[in-house]
Structures are given as C-alpha cells and as structure tokens.
Backbone as ProteinMPNN parsed JSONL, in Angstrom:
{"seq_chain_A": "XXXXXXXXXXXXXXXXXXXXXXXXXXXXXXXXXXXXXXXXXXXXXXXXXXXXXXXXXXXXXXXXXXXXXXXXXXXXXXXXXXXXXXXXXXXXXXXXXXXXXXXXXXXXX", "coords_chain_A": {"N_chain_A": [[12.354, -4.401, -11.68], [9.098, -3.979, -10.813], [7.665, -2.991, -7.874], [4.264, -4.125, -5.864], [3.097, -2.182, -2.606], [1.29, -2.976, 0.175], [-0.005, -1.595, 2.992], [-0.85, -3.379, 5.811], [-3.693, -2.907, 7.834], [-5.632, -2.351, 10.359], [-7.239, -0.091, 11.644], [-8.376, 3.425, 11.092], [-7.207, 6.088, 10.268], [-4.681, 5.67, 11.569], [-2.388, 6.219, 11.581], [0.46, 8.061, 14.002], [2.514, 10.682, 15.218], [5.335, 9.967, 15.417], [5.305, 7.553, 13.996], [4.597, 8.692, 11.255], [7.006, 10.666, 10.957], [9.117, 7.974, 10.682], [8.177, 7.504, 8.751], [8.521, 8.86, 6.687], [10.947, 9.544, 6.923], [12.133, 6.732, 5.835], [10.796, 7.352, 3.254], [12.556, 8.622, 1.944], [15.336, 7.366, 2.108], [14.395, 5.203, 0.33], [13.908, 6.781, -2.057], [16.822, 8.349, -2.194], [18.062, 5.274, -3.399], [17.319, 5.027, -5.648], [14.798, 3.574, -5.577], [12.414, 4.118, -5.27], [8.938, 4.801, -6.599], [6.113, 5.5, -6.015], [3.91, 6.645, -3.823], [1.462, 6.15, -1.174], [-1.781, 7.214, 0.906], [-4.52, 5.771, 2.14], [-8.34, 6.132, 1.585], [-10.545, 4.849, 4.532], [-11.559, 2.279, 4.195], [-14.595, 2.048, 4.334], [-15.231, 4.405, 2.135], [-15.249, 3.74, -0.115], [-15.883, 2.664, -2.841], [-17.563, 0.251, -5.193], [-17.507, -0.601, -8.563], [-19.457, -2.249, -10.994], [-18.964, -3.553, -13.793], [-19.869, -5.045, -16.055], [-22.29, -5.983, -16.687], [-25.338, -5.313, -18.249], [-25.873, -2.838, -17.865], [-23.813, -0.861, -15.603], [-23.211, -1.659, -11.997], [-23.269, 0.135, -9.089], [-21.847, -0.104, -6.136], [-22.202, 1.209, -2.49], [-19.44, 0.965, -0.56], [-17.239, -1.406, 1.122], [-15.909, -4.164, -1.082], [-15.21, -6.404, 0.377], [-15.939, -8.472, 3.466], [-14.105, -7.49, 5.733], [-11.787, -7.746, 8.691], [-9.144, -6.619, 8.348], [-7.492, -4.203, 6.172], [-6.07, -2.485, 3.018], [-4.366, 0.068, 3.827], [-2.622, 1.771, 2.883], [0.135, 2.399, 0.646], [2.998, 1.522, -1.17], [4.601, 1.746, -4.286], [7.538, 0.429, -5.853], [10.583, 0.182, -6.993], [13.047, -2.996, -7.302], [15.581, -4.559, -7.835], [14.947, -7.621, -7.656], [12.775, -9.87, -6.028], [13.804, -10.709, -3.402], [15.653, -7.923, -2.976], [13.335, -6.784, -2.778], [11.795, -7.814, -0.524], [13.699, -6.945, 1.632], [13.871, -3.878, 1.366], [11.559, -3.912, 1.958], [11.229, -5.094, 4.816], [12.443, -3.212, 6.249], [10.546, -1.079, 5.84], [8.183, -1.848, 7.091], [9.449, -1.949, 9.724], [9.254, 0.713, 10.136], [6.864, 2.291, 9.274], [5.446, 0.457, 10.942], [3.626, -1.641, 10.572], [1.94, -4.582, 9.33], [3.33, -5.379, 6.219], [1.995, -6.303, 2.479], [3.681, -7.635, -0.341], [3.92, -7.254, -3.783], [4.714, -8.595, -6.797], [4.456, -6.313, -9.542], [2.864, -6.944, -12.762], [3.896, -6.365, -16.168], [2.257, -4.688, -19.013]], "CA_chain_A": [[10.992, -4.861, -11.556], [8.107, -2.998, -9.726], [6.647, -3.802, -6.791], [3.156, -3.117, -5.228], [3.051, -2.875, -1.307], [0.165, -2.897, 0.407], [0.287, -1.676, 4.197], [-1.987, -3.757, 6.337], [-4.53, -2.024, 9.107], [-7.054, -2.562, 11.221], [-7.771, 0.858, 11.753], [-8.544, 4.614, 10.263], [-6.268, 7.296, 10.491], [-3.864, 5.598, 12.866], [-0.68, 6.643, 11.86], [0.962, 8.468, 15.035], [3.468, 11.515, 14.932], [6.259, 9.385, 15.564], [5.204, 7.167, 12.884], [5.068, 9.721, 10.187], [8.828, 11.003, 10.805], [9.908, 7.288, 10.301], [7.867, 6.849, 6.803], [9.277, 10.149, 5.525], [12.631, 8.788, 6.652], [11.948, 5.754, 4.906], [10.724, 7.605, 1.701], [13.802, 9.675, 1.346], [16.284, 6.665, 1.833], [13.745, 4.935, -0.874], [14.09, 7.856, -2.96], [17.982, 8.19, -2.165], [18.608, 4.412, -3.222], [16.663, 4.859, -6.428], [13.611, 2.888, -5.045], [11.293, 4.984, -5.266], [8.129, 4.622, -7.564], [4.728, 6.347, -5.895], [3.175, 5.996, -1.983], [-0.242, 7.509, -0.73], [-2.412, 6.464, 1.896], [-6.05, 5.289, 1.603], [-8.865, 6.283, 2.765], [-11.541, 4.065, 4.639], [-12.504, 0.807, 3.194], [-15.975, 2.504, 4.036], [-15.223, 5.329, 1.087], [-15.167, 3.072, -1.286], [-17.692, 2.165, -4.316], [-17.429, -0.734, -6.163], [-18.038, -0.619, -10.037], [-19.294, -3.602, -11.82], [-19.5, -3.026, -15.709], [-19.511, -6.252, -17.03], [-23.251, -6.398, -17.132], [-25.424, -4.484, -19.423], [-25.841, -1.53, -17.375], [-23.414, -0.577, -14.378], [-23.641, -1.648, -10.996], [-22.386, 1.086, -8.096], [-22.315, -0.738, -4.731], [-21.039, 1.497, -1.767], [-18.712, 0.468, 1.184], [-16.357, -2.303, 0.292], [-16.178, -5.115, -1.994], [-15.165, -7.599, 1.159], [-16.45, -8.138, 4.457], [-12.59, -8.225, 6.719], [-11.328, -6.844, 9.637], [-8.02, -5.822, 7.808], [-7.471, -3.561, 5.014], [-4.976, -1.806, 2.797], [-4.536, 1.202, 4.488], [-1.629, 2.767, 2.175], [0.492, 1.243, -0.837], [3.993, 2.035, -2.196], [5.389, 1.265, -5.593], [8.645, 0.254, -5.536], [11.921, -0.601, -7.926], [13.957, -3.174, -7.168], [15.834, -6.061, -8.952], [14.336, -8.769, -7.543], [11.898, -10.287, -4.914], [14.58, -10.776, -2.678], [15.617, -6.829, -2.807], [11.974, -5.711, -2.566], [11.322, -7.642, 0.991], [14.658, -6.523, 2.219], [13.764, -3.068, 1.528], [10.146, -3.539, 2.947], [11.369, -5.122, 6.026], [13.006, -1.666, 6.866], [9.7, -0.37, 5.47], [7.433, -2.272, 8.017], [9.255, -1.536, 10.855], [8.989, 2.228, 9.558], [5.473, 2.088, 9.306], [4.593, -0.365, 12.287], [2.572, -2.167, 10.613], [2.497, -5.684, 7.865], [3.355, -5.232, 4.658], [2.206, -7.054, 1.858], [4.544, -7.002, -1.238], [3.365, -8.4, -5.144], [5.141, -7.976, -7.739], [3.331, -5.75, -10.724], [3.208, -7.094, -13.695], [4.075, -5.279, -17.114], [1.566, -4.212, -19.631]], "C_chain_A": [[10.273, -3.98, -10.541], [7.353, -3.736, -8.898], [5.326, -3.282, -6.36], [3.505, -3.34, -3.421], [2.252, -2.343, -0.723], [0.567, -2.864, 1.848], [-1.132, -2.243, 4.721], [-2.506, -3.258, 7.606], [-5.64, -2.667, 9.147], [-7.952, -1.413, 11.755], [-8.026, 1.809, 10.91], [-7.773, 5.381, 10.393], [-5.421, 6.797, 11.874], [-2.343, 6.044, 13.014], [-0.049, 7.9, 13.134], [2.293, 9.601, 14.961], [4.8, 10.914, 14.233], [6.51, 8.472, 14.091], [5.587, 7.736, 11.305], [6.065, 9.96, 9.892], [9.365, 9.563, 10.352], [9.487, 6.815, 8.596], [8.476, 7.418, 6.565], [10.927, 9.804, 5.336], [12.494, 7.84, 5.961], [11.977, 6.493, 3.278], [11.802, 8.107, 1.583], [14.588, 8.409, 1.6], [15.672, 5.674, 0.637], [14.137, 5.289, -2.138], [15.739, 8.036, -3.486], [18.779, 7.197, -3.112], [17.609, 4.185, -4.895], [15.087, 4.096, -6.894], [12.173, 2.963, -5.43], [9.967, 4.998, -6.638], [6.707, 5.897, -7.412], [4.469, 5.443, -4.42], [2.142, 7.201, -1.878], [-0.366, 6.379, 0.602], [-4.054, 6.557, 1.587], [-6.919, 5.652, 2.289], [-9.386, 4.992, 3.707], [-11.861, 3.195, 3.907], [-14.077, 1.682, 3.014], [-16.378, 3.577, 2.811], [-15.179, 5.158, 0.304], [-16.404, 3.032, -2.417], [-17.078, 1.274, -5.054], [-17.859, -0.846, -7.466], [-17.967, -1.768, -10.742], [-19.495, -3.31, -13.062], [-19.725, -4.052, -16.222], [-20.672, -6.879, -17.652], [-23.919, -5.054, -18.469], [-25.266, -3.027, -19.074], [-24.954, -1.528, -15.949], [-24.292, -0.669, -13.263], [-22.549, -1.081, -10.043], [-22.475, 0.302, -6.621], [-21.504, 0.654, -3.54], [-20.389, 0.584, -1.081], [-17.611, -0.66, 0.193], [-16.59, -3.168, 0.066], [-16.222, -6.339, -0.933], [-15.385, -7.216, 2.584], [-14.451, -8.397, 5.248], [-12.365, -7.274, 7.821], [-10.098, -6.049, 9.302], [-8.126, -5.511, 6.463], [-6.331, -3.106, 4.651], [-5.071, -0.288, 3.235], [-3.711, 2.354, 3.848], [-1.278, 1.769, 1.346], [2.283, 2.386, -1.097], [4.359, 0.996, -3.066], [6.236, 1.627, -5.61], [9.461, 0.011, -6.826], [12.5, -1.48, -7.362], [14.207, -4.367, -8.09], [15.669, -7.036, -8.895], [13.757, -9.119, -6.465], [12.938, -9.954, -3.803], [15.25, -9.236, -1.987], [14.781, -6.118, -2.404], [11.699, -5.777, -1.117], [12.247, -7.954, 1.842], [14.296, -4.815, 2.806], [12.355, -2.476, 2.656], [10.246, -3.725, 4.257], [11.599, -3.971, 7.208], [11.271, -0.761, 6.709], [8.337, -0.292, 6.444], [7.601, -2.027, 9.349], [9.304, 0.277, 11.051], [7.85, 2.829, 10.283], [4.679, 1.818, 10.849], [3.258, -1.032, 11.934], [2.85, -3.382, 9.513], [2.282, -5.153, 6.889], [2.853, -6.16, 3.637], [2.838, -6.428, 0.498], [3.991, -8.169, -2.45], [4.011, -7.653, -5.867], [3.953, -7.302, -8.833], [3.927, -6.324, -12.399], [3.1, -6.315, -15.068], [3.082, -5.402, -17.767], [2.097, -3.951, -20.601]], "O_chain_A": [[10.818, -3.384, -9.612], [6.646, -4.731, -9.062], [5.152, -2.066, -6.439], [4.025, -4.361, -2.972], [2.205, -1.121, -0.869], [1.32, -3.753, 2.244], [-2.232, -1.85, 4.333], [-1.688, -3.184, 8.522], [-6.354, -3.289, 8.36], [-9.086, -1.585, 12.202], [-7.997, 1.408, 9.747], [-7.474, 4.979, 11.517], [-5.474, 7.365, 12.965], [-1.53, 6.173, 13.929], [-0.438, 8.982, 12.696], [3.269, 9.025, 14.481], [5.254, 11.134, 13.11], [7.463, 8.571, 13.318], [6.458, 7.389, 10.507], [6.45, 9.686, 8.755], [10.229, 9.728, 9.491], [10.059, 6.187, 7.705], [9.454, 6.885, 6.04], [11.726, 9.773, 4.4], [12.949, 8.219, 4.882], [12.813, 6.304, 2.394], [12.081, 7.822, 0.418], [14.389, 8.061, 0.436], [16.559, 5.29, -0.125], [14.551, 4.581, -3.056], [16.068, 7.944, -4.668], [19.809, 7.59, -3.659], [17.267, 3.031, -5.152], [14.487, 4.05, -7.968], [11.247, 2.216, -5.744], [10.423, 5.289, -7.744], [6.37, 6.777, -8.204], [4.679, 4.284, -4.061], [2.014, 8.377, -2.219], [0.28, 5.44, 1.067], [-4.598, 7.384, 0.857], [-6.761, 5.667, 3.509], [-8.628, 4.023, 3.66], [-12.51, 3.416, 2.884], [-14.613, 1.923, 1.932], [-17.554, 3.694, 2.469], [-15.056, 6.072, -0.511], [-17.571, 3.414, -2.504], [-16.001, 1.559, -5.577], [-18.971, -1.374, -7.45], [-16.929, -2.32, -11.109], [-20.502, -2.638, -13.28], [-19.818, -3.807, -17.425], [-20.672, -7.735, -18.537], [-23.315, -4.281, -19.213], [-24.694, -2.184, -19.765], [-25.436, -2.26, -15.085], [-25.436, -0.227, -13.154], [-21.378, -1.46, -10.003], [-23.611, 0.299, -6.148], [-20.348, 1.006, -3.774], [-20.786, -0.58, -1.019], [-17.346, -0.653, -1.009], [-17.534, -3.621, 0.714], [-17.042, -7.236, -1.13], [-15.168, -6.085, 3.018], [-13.811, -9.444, 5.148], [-12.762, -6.109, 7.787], [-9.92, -4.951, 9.828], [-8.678, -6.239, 5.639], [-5.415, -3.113, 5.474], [-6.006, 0.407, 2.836], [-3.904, 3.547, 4.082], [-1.846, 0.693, 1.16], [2.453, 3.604, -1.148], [4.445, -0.21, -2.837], [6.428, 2.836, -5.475], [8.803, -0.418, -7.775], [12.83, -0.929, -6.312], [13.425, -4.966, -8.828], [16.045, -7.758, -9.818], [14.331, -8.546, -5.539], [12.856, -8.83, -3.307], [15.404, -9.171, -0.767], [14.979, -5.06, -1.806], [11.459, -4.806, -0.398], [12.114, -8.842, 2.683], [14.347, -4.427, 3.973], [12.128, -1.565, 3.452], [9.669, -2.964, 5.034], [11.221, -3.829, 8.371], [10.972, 0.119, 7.516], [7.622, 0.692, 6.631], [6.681, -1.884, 10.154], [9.384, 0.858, 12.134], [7.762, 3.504, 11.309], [3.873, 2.441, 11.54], [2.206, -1.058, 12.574], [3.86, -3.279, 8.818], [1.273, -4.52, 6.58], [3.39, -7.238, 3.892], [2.711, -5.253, 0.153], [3.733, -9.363, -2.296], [4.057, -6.424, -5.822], [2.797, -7.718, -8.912], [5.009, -6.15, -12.96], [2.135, -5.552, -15.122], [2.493, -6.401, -17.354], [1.488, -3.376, -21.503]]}, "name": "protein", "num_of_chains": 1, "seq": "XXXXXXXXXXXXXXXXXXXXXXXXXXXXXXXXXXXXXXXXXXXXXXXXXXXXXXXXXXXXXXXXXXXXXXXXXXXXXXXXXXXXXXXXXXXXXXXXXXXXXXXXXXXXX"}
C-alpha cells in the first residue's frame, strides 16, 4: 500500500545542514528497504494558486487556499504493507526531518 506523508512547518526554507544529511540518510535506508516511492519539498504556501474549474469559466486565486499557521512543507510517498509499517517507518522519518509528520494512506485509482 502507498502512503502520502506530509511534513508539517511553520516556516520557509528551514531545513538546516545537519538536517539535510539526516533526510538523505533516511532516503537511502527508505530506498535500501524497498520503501521508497517519490519525496520533494514545497515551496511557500505563498507560491501557490488555487484553480477552481467547476464554474463556467475558471477561477485563479493566488496565495493559499487556507488561512493556517502550519503547512506542508515537503511530502514523501511511501510503500509499505500496512498502516502500522508506514508510522514505524515515519517515526524514524520525523525524527530525521525534525519536524511532524502527517501520514494518509493513498488510495488506488
């Protein structure tokens, strides 16, 4: 099953040297352990645009869709075989990071 995981921030570009070396370690034992799906990092909530289509003609809004102090700040997609595996692996993944994770499963298509 695939997971989504959503890293949670309060800031912009905060990740920290130190930080970095422990994602990459992370991704490669990810990667190692067959885990591995897809990870980025996001920009700015503020870089956003919102696209509504649903009316007759598109509506573009900038900035973001919700007013919050926290955002997703990055995301990996994950493998594992069940809930229980995914926020085992994330736990390691969070204190990686240094920051909360949220984890949802994706559903198939």
């Amino acid at each position: 099953m695939q997971y989504l995981v959503n890293v949670i921030d309060h800031r912009s570009n905060s990740g920290t040297d130190e930080e970095m070396v422990a994602i990459d370690a992370f991704n490669d034992r990810l990667r190692a352990g067959g885990h591995w799906v897809f990870a980025g990092g996001l920009a700015d909530p503020t870089a956003s645009t919102v696209v509504d289509g649903r009316g007759e003609s598109p509506v573009l809004t900038d900035g973001p869709f919700a007013e919050t102090k926290e955002w997703a700040a990055g995301l990996w997609i994950i493998e594992a075989p069940d809930l229980d595996a995914a926020l085992a692996l994330m736990t390691e993944g969070s204190k990686a990071c240094n920051r909360r994770l949220e984890v949802r499963p994706l559903y198939a298509g």
